[in-house]
C-alpha positions in Angstrom: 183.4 119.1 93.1 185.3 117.0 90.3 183.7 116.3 87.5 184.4 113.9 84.9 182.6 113.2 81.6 181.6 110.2 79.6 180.5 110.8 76.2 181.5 109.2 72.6 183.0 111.8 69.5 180.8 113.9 67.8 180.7 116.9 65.6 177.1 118.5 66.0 175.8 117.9 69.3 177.7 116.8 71.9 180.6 119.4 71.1 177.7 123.0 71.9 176.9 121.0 75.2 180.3 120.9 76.4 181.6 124.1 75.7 178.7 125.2 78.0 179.6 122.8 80.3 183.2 123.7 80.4 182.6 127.3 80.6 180.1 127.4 83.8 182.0 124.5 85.4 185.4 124.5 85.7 185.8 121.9 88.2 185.3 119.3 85.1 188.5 117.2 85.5 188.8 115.2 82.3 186.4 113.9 79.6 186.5 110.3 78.4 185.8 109.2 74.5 183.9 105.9 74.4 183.7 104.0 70.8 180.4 105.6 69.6 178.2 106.0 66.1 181.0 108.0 64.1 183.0 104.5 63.4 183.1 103.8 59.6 181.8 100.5 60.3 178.4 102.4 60.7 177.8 103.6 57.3 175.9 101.3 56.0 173.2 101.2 58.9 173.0 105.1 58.3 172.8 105.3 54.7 170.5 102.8 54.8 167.9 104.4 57.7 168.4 108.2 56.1 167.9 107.9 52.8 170.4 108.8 49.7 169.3 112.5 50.1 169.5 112.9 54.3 172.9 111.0 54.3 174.3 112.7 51.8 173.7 116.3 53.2 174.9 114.9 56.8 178.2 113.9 55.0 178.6 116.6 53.8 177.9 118.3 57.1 180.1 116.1 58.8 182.9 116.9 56.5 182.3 120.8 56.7 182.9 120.4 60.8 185.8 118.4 60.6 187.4 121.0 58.5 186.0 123.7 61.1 187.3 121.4 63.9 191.0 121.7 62.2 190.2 125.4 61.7 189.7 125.7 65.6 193.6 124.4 66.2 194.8 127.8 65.5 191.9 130.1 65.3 189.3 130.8 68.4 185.8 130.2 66.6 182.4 130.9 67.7 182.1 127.2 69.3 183.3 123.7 68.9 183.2 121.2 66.0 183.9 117.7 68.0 184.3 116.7 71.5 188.1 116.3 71.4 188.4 120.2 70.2 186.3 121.5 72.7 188.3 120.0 75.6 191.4 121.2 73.9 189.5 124.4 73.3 188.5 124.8 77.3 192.1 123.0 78.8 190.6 119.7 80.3 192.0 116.8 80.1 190.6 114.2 76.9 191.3 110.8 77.0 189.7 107.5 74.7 188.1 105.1 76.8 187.5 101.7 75.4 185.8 100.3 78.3 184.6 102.4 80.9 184.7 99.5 83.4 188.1 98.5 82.9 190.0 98.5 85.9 192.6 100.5 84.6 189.6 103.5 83.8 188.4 102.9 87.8 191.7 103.4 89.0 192.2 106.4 87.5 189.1 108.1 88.9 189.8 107.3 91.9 193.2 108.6 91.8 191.7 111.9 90.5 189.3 111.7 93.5 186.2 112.2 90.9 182.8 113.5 92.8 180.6 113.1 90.0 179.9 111.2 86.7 177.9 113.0 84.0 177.1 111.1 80.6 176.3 112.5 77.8 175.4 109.8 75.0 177.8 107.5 76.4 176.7 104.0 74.7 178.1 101.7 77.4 176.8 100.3 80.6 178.0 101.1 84.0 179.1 98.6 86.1 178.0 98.6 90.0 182.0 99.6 90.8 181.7 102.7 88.7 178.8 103.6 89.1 180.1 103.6 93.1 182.8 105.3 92.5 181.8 109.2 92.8 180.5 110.3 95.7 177.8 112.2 94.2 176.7 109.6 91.9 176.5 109.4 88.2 174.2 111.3 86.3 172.9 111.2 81.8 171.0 113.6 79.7 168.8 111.9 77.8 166.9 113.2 74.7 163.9 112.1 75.4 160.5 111.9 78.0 161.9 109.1 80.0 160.8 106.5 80.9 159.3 106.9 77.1 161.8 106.3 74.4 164.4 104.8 76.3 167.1 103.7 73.8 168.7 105.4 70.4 167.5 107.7 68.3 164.9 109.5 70.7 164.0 112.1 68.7 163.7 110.2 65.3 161.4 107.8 67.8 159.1 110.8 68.4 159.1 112.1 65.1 158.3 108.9 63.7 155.1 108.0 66.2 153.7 111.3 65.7 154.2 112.9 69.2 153.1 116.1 69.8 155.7 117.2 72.4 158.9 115.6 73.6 161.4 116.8 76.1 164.9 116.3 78.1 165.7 114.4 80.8 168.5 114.2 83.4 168.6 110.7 85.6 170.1 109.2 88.0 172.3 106.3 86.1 171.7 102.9 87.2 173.0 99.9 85.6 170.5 99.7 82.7 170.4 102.0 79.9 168.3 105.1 80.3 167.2 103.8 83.6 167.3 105.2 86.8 165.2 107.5 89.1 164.7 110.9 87.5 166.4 113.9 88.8 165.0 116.6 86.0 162.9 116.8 83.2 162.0 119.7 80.6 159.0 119.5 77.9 158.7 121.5 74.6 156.6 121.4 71.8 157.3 119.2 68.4 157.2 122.1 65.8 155.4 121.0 62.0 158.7 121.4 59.9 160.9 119.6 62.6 163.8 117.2 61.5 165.2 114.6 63.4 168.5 117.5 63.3 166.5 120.3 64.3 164.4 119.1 67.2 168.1 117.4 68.4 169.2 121.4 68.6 166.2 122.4 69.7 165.5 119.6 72.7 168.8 118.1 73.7 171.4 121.1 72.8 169.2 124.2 73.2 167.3 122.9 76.5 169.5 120.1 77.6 172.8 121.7 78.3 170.9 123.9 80.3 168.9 121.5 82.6 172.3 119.5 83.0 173.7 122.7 84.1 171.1 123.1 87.1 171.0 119.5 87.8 174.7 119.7 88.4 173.7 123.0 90.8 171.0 120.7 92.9 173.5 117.8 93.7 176.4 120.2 94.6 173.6 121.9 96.9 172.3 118.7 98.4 168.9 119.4 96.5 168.6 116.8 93.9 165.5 115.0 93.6 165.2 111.0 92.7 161.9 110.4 91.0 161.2 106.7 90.5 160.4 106.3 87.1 157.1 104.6 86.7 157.9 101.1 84.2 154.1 101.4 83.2 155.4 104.0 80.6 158.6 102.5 79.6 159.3 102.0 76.4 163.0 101.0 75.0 163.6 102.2 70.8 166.4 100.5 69.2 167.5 101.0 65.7 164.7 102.0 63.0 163.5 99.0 61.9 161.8 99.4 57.8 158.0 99.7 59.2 159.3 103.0 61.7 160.8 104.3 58.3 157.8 103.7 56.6 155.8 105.1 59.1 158.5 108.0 59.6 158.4 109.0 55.8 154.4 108.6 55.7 154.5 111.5 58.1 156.8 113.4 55.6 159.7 113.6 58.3 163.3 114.2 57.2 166.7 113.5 59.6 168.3 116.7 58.4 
């Protein structure tokens, strides 16, 4: 099976998921770099939603991968520090993507004979021709309960409304975002002292990579499941609007 990946750049998350990805699957064939959050265009929303104190620690933490992330050119380290280094890191191909519907894009699959999509935090919609493309489908891991928190930000969402447990999920992708018929789902436990940082590791990283590991085993085996996702319990989350701050801050909730 060919695998190709759709993500966006990233130095804290995306980058652990990968290098377990590219270590149990080698038939991954390329990855492709949508325009994401790390744009500098984006500061001002962040600062903004996290506070002087939680922004500046994230810099700071942002600043402290990028240097590990130049570190990794020349020296093997325990894992990766953004997505490009940890497809240099594992020999598979890395490409940025503007669109991921452009022709040019769906050609090129096609040319690599590509079996099977997975997203991870890629912010663009498919189109019906891509998401037709791979014969096993297209597939996201989605940090969150879905259909509940459908959208951004899943697990400031959850910290924010006081959930007591949250979870992964991998779907089938259909043209909406975090839509689609479930395939697997995983649930774990909010801890007291979680940040939005910590129950990212803990949820999407720590579990995740794992469930999108075996969901990637089920649709090579012919096993996958599609669960209809019931739109009674949909819910979409967009950006944090001042009341989910408040509300989020109330709780005593930090982001890092």
């Amino acid at each position: 099976m060919r695998i190709q990946v759709l993500t966006q750049e990233d130095a804290f998350y995306i980058p652990r998921i990968l290098d377990l990805l590219f270590e149990r699957r080698p038939d991954v064939v390329g990855v492709a770099i949508v325009p994401g959050e790390l744009q500098p265009g984006h500061v001002q929303r962040y600062l903004r939603m996290m506070g002087v104190r939680d922004f500046s620690l994230q810099l700071v933490n942002l600043f402290r991968h990028r240097a590990m992330d130049l570190l990794g050119r020349v020296l093997r380290l325990p894992h990766s520090y953004s997505v490009a280094g940890a497809a240099r890191r594992a020999g598979v191909p890395c490409t940025s993507v503007p669109r991921v519907n452009a022709p040019e894009f769906l050609a090129r699959l096609r040319e690599q004979g590509v079996d099977l999509l997975v997203s991870v935090a890629c912010p663009q919609k498919l189109s019906p021709a891509l998401l037709a493309l791979p014969a096993h489908g297209c597939i996201n891991l989605h940090g969150a309960l879905l259909p509940r928190y459908q959208g951004v930000l899943p697990s400031f969402w959850v910290l924010a409304m006081g959930e007591r447990e949250t979870g992964v999920t991998v779907h089938w992708m259909d043209e909406e975002l975090d839509h689609g018929d479930i395939l697997l789902q995983r649930t774990l436990p909010i801890e007291p002292d979680d940040t939005v940082h910590s129950l990212v590791m803990r949820s999407k990283v720590g579990v995740g990579r794992n469930l999108l590991l075996e969901a990637i085993e089920l649709i090579e085996r012919g096993a996958a499941p599609r669960l209809p996702m019931d739109p009674a319990q949909a819910s979409y989350r967009s950006y944090p609007d001042a009341a989910a701050l408040r509300e989020f801050r109330a709780r005593k909730r930090l982001f890092i």
